[in-house]
C-alpha positions in Angstrom: 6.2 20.8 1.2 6.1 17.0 1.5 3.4 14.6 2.7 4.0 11.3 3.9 1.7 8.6 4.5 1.5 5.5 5.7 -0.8 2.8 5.2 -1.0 -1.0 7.3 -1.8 -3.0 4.0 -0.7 -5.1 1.1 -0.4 -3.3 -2.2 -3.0 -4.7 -4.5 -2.7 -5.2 -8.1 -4.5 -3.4 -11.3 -4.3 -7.2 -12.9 -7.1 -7.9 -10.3 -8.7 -4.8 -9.6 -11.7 -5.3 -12.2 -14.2 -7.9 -13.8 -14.3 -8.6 -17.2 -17.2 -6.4 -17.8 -14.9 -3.0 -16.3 -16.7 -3.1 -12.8 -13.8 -3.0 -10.0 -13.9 -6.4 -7.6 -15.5 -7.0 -4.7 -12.2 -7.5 -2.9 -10.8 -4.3 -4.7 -13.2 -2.3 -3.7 -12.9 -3.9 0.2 -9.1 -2.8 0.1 -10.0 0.5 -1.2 -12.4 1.3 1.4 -9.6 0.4 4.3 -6.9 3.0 2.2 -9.3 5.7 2.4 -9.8 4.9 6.2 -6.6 4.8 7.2 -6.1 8.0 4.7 -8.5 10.2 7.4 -6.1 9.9 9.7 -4.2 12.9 7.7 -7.2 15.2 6.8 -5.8 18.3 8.5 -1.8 17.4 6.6 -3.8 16.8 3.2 -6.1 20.3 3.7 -2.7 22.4 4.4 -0.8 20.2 1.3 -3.8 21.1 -0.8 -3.7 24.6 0.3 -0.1 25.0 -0.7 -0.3 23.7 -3.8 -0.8 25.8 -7.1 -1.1 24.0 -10.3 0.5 26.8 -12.3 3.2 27.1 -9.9 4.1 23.9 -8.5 4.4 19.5 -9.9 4.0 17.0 -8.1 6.6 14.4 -7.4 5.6 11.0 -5.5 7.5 7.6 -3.8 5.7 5.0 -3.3 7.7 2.5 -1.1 6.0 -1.3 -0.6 7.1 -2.9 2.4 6.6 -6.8 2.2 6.9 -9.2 4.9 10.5 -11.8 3.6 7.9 -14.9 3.0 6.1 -12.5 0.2 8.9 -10.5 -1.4 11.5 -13.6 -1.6 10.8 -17.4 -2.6 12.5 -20.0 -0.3 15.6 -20.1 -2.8 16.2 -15.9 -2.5 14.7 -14.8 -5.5 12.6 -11.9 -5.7 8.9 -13.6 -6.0 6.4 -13.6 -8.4 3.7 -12.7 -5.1 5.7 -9.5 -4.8 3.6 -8.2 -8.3 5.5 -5.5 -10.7 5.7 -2.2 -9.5 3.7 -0.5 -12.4 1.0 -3.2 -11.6 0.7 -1.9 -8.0 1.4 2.0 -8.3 -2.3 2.9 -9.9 -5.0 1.6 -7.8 -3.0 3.5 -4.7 -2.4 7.1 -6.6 -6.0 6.9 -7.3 -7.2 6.4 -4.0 -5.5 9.2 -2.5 -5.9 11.9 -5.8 -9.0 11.2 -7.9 -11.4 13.5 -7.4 -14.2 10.5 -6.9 -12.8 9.2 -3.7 -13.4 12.7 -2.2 -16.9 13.0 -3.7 -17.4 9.8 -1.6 -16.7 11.7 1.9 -13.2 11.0 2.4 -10.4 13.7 2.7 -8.3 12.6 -0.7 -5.8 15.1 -1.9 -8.6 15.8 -5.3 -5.9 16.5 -7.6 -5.5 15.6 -11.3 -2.5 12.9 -10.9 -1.6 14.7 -14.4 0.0 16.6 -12.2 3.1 14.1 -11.2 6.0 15.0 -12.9 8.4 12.1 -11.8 6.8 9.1 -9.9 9.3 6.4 -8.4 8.6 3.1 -6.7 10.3 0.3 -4.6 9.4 -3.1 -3.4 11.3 -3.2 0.1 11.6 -5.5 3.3 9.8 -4.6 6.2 11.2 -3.9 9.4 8.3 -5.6 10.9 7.7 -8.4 8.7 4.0 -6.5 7.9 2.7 -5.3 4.7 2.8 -1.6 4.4 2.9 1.0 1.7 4.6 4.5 2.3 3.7 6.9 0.2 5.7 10.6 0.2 4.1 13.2 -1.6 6.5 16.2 -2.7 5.6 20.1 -3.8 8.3 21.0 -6.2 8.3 24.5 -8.3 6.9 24.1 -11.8 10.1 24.5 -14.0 8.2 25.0 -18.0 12.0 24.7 -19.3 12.8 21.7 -17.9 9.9 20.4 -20.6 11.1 21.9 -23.7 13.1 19.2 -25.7 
């Protein structure tokens, strides 16, 4: 089973998710609160996910895809820009928004998984077709295979 979801924002970066003293930011905490909106929108897809999903069965495998507008992921002479952030930087805050078991305490419909459970995790920073920030994520059941761990 796969889930897919889509969300109408920037990505935002762990580099400027907290204050010095561990507490996340007002502005992080604003961006989170829109994610978990717009993450309502699938409560009955993430109940039947959740449902098929067996931790002694099953990984999880996720994409993240970051759509930028051309002004934000290129600088005026083509390069990629330093606006665009690194992928690793922009991966965490969303996995946690849509796994940890917090966000769900909090009265939104989150998947409540351990993100222990992603087995392979990949990420792109992308043009998109719109010219508006958005961030797909796909979300992928895949049978547990214990040999594939052995070295």
């Amino acid at each position: 089973m796969k889930l897919e979801l889509l969300f109408n924002s920037p990505p935002f970066s762990v580099n400027s998710s907290h204050y010095r003293n561990g507490n996340r930011t007002k502005k992080c905490r604003k961006w989170g609160d829109q994610i978990l909106a717009q993450l309502e929108q699938y409560s009955d897809s993430i109940d039947l996910f959740r449902e098929q999903f067996n931790k002694l069965e099953h990984s999880l495998e996720t994409e993240l895809i970051f759509m930028y507008p051309r002004e934000f992921l290129f600088t005026a002479q083509g390069y990629i820009s330093r606006r665009s952030m690194d992928c690793s930087n922009i991966e965490k805050l969303i996995i946690d928004l849509i796994f940890d078991n917090r966000f769900f305490e909090r009265d939104h419909n989150n998947l409540n998984l351990d993100d222990t459970l992603v087995t392979k995790q990949t990420s792109c920073k992308v043009l998109s077709p719109d010219n508006e920030y958005k961030i797909l994520v796909r979300i992928s059941i895949v049978p547990l295979n214990k040999d594939v761990y052995k070295l």
